[in-house]
N, C-alpha and C positions, 0 to 999 in steps of 0.2 A: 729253149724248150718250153714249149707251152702245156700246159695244166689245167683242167676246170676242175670245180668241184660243182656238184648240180642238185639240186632240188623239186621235186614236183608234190605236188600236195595226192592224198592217195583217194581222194574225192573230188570230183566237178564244186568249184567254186563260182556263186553267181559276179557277174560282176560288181556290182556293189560291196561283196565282201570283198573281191579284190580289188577294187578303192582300198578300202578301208585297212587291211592288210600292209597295203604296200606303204601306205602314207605311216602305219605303226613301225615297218620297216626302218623307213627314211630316221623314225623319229627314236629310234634304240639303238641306230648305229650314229646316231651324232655325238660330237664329242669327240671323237677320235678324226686319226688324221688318214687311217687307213692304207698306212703305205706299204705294209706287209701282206695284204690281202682287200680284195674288192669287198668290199661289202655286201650285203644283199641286195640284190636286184633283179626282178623278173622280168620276164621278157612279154615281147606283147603278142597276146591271145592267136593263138592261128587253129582252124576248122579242126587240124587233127588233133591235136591237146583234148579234147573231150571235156571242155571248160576250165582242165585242172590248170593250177598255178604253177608255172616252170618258170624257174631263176638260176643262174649261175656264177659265179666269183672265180675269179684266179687266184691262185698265193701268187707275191710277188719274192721269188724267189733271191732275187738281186735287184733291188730297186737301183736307179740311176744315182750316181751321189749328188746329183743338184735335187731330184726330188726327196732325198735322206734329207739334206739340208733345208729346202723350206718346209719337210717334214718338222723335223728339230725347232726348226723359227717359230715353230705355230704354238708349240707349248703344250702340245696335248697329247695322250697316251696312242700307240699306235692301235690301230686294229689288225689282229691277225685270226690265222683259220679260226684257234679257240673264239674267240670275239662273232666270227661268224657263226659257229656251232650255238654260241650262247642266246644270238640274236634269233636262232630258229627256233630252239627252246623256246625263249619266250613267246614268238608269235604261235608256237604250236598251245600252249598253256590257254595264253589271252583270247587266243580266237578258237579253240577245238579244230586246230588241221595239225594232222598228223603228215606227213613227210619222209617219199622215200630218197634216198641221198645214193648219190653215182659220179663215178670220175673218171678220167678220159682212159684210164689205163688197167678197167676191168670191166667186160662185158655187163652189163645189169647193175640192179641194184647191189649197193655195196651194208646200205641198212637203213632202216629207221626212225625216225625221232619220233615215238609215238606221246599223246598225252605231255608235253616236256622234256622228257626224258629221251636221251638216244639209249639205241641197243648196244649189249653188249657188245658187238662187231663192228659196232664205230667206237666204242670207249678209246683208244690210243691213237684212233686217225689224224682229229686234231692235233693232239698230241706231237706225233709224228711230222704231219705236214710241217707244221710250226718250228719243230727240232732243226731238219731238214734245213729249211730256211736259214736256221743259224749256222748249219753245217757250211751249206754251202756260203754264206757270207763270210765265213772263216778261210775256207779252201779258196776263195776267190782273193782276202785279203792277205793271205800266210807269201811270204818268201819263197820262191819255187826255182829247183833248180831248172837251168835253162835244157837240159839233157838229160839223159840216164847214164850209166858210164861207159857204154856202148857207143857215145858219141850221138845216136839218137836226139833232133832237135825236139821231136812230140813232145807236148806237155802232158804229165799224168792225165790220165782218166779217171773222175770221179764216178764209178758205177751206181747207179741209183736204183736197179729192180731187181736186184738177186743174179744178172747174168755175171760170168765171171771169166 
């Protein structure tokens, strides 16, 4: 299942701020190993963006367990959604761009990081994402019966958007 989480800035950036930006980017997501979520990273300029900065990250909802392990080997704190939320905070603070945030599985924006701060309509997204992640790392690792008692070979279905 694929997932983005997206960002564009809510004003045309020249390019020299997006140098400068992006290289703050690189340098507030280091440290970590990142294997729970992409980091920030923008994409490169195209005519219809209207200058602004657009960047996207995945959660990694189930990372590989070879890349869990040389996660683990490296020694350093994972990066996850919250981690990305924090890292847009800051560049919204340090550089004055404000930020509207959208994900693969709700038309439009979902909310804003204005001045630092996200809106109250992302307060639990991170959150969530993040949760999620652990959800499913659990549900993927838990002991599952091979059936239902139906005889039934399908494996449970974890529903993830409210359908039921």
């Amino acid at each position: 299942m694929g997932f983005g989480v997206y960002y564009r800035s809510t004003r045309p950036v020249s390019p020299d701020v997006a140098a400068v930006v992006q290289k703050a980017a690189d340098q507030a997501s280091a440290g970590r190993t990142w294997l729970s979520c992409e980091p920030v990273h923008f994409f490169e300029e195209g005519p219809e963006d209207g200058g602004q900065l657009l960047g996207g990250s995945k959660p990694n909802f189930s990372p590989h367990p070879d890349d869990a392990a040389s996660a683990a080997r490296e020694g350093l704190p994972d990066g996850d959604v919250r981690d990305l939320f924090d890292v847009l905070c800051r560049l919204s603070r340090e550089h004055q761009i404000d930020w509207e945030i959208s994900h693969d599985h709700v038309p439009g924006p979902v909310g804003y990081i204005r001045d630092g701060v996200c809106d109250p309509s992302l307060s639990g997204l991170p959150e969530a994402l993040a949760d999620l992640a652990g959800l499913i790392d659990e549900f993927e690792h838990s002991e599952l019966p091979d059936g239902d008692e139906d005889g039934d070979e399908e494996p449970p279905i974890l529903r993830l958007w409210g359908d039921s």
